[in-house]
C-alpha positions in Angstrom: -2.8 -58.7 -14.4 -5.6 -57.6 -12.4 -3.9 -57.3 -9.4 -1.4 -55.0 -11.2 -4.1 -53.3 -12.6 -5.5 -52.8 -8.7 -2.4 -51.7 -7.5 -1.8 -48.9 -10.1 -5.6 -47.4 -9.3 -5.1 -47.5 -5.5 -1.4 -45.8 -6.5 -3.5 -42.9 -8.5 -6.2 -42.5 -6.2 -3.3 -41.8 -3.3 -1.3 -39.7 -5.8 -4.6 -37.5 -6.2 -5.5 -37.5 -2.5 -2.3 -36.2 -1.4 -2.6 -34.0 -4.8 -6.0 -32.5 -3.9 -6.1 -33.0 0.0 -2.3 -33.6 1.5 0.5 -31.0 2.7 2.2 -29.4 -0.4 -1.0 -29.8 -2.4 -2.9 -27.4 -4.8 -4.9 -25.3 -1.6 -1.6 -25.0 0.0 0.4 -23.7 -3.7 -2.4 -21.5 -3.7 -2.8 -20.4 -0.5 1.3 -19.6 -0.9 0.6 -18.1 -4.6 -2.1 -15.6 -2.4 0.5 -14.3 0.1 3.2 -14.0 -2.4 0.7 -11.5 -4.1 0.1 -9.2 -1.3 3.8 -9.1 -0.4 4.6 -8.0 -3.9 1.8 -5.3 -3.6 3.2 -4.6 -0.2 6.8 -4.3 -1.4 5.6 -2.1 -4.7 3.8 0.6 -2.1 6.9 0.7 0.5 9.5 1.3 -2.8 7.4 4.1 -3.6 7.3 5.5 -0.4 11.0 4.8 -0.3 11.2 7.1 -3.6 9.1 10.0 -2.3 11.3 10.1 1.1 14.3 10.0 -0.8 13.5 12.8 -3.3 12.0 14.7 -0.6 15.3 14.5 1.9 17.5 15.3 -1.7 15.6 18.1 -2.3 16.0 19.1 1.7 19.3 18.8 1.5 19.6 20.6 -1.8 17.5 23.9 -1.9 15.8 26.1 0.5 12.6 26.1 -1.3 11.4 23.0 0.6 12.2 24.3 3.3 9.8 27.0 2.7 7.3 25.4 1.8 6.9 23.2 4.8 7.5 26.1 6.7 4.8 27.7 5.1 2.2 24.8 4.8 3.3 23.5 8.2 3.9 26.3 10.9 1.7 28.9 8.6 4.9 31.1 8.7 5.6 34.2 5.7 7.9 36.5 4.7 8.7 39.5 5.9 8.1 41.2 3.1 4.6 39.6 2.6 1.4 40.4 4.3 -1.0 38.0 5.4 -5.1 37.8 5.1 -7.1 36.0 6.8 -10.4 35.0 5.5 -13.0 33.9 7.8 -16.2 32.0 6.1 -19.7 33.2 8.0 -21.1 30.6 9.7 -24.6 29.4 9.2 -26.2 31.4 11.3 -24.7 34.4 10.5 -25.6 33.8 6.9 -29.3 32.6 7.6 -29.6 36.1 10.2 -28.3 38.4 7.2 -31.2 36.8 4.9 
């Protein structure tokens, strides 16, 4: 009986070695749990990005007013039935002289 008894604790403390210690263990599920998370993040943000490209070639494809407005916010191009102002901030030492 008590070598039976000595066989089944040396059996658990090997079980709970390998559990704690050995490959396939709980720091390695873990440490696979960890970059299974930052995948999924990393999948989530490039879908998303996937979306806005998509809507933004559809809506390229589709209508001329994205068009314009990358040609406006991008080359700084207008109309030509529009007139354009420029305003220029006074720098800091025009602003102090003026005082």
């Amino acid at each position: 009986m008590k070598v039976a008894i000595t066989i089944l604790v040396v059996l658990l403390l090997y079980l709970q070695f390998k559990l704690w210690v050995g490959d396939g263990g709980i720091p390695d599920v873990l440490h696979v749990q960890n970059e299974v998370d930052v995948a999924t993040i990393e999948k989530n943000k490039l879908q998303e990005r996937n979306k806005a490209l998509a809507a933004e070639v559809r809506d390229l494809k589709q209508g001329l007013s994205a068009i314009e407005e990358r040609a406006r916010n991008e080359l700084g191009m207008i109309r030509n039935d529009e007139t354009f102002y420029q305003i220029i901030k006074p720098s800091e030492k025009q602003s102090s002289a003026s005082e």
